[in-house]
C-alpha positions in Angstrom: 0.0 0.0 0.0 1.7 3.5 -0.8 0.1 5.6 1.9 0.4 2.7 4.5 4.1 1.5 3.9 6.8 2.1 5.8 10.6 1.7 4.9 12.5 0.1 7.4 15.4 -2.6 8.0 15.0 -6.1 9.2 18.2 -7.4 10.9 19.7 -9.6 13.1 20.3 -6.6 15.9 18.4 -3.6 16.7 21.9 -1.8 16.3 21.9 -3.2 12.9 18.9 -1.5 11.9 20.1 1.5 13.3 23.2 1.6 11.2 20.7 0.4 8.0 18.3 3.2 8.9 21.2 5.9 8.8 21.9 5.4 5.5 18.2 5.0 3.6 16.5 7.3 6.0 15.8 11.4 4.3 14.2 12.4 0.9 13.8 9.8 -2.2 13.9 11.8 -5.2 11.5 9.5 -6.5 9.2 9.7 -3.3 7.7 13.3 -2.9 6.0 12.3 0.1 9.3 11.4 1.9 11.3 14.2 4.3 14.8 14.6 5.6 14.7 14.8 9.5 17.5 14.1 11.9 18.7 10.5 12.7 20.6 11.0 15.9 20.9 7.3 17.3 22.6 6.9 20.8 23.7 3.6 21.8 23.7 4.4 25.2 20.3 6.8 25.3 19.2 7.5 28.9 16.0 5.5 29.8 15.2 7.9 32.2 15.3 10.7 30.4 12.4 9.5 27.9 9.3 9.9 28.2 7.7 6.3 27.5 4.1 5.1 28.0 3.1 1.5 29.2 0.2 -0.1 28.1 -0.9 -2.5 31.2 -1.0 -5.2 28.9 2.6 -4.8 27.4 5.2 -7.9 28.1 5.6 -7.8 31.4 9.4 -9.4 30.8 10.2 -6.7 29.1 8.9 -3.8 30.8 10.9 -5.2 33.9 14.0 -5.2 32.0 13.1 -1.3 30.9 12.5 -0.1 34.3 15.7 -1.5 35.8 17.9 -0.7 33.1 16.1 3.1 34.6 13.0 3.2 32.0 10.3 5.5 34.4 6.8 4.1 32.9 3.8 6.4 32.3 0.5 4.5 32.3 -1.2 5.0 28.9 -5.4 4.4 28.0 -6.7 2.8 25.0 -5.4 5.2 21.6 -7.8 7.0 19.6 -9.8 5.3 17.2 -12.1 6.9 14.3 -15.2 5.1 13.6 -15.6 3.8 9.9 -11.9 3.9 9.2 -11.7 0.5 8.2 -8.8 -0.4 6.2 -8.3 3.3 5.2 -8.8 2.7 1.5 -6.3 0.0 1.5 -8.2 -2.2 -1.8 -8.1 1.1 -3.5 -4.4 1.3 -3.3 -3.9 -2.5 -3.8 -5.8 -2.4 -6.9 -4.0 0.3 -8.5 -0.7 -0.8 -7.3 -1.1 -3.8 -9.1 -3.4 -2.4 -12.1 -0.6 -3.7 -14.8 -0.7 -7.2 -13.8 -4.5 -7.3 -13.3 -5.2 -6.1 -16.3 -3.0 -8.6 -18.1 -4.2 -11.7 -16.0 -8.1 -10.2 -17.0 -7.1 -10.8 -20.6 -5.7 -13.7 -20.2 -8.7 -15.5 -18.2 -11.5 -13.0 -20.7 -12.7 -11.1 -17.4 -14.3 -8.1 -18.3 -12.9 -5.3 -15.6 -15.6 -3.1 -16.4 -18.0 -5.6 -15.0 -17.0 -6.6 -12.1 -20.2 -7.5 -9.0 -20.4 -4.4 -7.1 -19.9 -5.8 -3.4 -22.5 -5.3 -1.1 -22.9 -2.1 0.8 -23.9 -1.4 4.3 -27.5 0.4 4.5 -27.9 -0.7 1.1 -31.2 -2.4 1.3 -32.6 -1.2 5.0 -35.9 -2.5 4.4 -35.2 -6.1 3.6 -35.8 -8.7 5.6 -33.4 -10.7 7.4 -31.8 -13.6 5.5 -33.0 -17.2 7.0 -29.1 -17.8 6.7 -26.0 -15.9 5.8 -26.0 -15.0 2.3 -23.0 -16.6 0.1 -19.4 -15.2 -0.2 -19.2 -14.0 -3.5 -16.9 -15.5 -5.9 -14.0 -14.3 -6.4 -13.5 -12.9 -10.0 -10.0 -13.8 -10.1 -10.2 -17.4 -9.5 -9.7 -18.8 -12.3 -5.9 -16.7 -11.8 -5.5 -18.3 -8.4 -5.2 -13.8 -7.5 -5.8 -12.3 -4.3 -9.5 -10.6 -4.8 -7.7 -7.7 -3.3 -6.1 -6.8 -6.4 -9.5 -6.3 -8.4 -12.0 -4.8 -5.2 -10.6 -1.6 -5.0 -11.7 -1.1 -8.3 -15.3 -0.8 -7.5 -15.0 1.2 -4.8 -16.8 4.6 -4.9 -14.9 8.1 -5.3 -17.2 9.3 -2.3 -16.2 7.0 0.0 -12.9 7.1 -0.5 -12.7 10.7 0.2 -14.7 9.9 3.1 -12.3 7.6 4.0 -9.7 9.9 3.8 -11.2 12.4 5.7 -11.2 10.0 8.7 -7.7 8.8 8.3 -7.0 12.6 8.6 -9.1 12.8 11.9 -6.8 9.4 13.2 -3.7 11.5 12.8 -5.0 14.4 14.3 -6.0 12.3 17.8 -2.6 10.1 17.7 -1.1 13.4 17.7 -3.1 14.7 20.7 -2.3 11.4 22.2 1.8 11.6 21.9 2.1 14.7 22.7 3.6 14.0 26.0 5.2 10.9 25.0 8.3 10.5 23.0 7.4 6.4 22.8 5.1 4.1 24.1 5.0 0.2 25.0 2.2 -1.7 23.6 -0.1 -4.7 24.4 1.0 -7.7 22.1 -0.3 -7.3 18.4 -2.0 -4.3 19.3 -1.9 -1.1 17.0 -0.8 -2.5 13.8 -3.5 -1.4 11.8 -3.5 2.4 13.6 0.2 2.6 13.0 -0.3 2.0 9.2 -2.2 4.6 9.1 -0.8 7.4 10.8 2.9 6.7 10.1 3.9 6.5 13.7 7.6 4.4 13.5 7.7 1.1 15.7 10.8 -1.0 16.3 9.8 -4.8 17.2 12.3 -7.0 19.5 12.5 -9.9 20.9 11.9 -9.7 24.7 11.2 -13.7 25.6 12.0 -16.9 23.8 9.3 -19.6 24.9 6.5 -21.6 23.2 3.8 -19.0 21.2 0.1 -18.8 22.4 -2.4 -19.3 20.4 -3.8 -16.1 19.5 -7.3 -17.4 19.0 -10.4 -15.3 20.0 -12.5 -16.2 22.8 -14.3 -19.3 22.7 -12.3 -20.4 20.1 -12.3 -24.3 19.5 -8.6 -26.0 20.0 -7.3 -27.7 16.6 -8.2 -31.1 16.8 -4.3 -32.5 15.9 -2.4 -29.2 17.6 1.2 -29.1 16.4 3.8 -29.4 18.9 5.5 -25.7 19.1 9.1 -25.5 19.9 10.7 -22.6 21.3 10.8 -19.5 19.4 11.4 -15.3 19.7 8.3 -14.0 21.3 8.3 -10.1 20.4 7.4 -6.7 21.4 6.6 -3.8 20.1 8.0 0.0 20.9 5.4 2.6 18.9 7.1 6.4 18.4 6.1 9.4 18.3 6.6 10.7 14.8 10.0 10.7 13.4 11.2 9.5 16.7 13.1 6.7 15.1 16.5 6.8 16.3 14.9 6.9 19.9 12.8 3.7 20.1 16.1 2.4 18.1 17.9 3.2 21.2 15.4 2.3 24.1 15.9 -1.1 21.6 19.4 -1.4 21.8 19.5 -0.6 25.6 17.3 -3.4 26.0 19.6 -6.2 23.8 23.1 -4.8 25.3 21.3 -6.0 29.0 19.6 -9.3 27.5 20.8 -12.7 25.1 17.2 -13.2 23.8 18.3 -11.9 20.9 21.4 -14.5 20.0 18.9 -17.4 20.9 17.7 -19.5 18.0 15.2 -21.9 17.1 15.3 -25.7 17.3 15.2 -26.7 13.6 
């Protein structure tokens, strides 16, 4: 997605990705959007003189390991949400991302682009009754491609709702702003704020904090495989979320973090 991308290094040590980041951070000359800001990483940054938020739910492992390494946690709510965001227009983007190849594979397979089933809408049909059961999932147009129907459903979405869409997004960034401004990072719950991030732009630096058997991330009530896998040991992570263009500090909270800690050299049983 071009709006909800963004560029940054996977390596084997946070202090890897800080030297990565050094050199690809600034202006692209063939990205307008980008901007040059300052990338002043410190290796040995001063916990105490940040001002980081805790979610309560954040890895408790790895909050520890913050505060006696002299991390002083501020307790942080829930972050804003906008109602209606959704995806913030993510189809539209996938579908003309990958217009070229779409249009090639339509040939190929004789879909007619110009045709496509319009999905349906909420609020569409107030009136109706309720279905005796759920209705069917549409097929996907691009099956006969084996294509993610991502690729084509942004092309039926309406110019109205995008902008709407937009207009929210715009409204996300404006409370995440209100919501930072006393915070130059914050620690989250696990998997939290992934979506939100895309869209705002906030930087986040994931870590290893644990190594130990996943858990299941299934949703309550949610009915155990019947032949469950045995899991073996692996990097359980978590997640530091800046405040814009605040990279080189959660890089450094990061590094203080693996310079105290060998959860990093662990590896997998394979």
């Amino acid at each position: 997605a071009w709006s909800q991308d963004r560029v940054g290094p996977m390596c084997r040590t946070v202090e890897d990705c800080a030297m990565v980041f050094n050199v690809i951070h600034g202006v692209d000359e063939k990205d307008p959007s980008t901007v040059t800001t300052p990338f002043e990483y410190d290796r040995n940054l001063s916990l105490a003189s940040q001002r980081i938020g805790v979610d309560p739910n954040a890895p408790k492992e790895f909050v520890d390991t913050l505060k006696n390494l002299g991390m002083t946690p501020k307790v942080i709510g829930a972050r804003p949400v906008v109602a209606g965001i959704g995806g913030g227009g993510l189809n539209v983007e996938y579908a003309a991302a990958f217009d070229s190849y779409v249009q090639r594979k339509a040939k190929e397979i004789g879909l007619d682009l110009t045709a496509l089933p319009e999905p349906p809408r909420p609020g569409s049909t107030p009136s109706a009754p309720a279905p005796a059961a759920p209705p069917a999932v549409p097929a996907n147009p691009m099956a006969p491609a084996d294509w993610n129907p991502r690729f084509v459903l942004g092309r039926t979405v309406r110019a109205f709702e995008f902008m709407q869409n937009q207009r929210r997004r715009y409204q996300l960034v404006a409370a995440w702003g209100e919501f930072m401004k006393d915070l130059d990072m914050f620690i989250g719950a696990p998997y939290a704020d992934v979506g939100p991030n895309a869209q705002t732009g906030h930087p986040c630096v994931v870590v290893p904090y644990k190594f130990d058997v996943p858990v299941a991330q299934g949703g309550a009530g949610a009915a155990p495989a019947a032949t469950a896998p045995a899991l073996a040991p692996q990097p359980i992570c978590a997640v530091i979320v800046g405040a814009l263009y605040n990279d080189d500090r959660i890089l450094g909270v990061a590094h203080r973090f693996q310079s105290n800690t060998d959860i990093h050299l662990k590896r997998p049983t394979v």
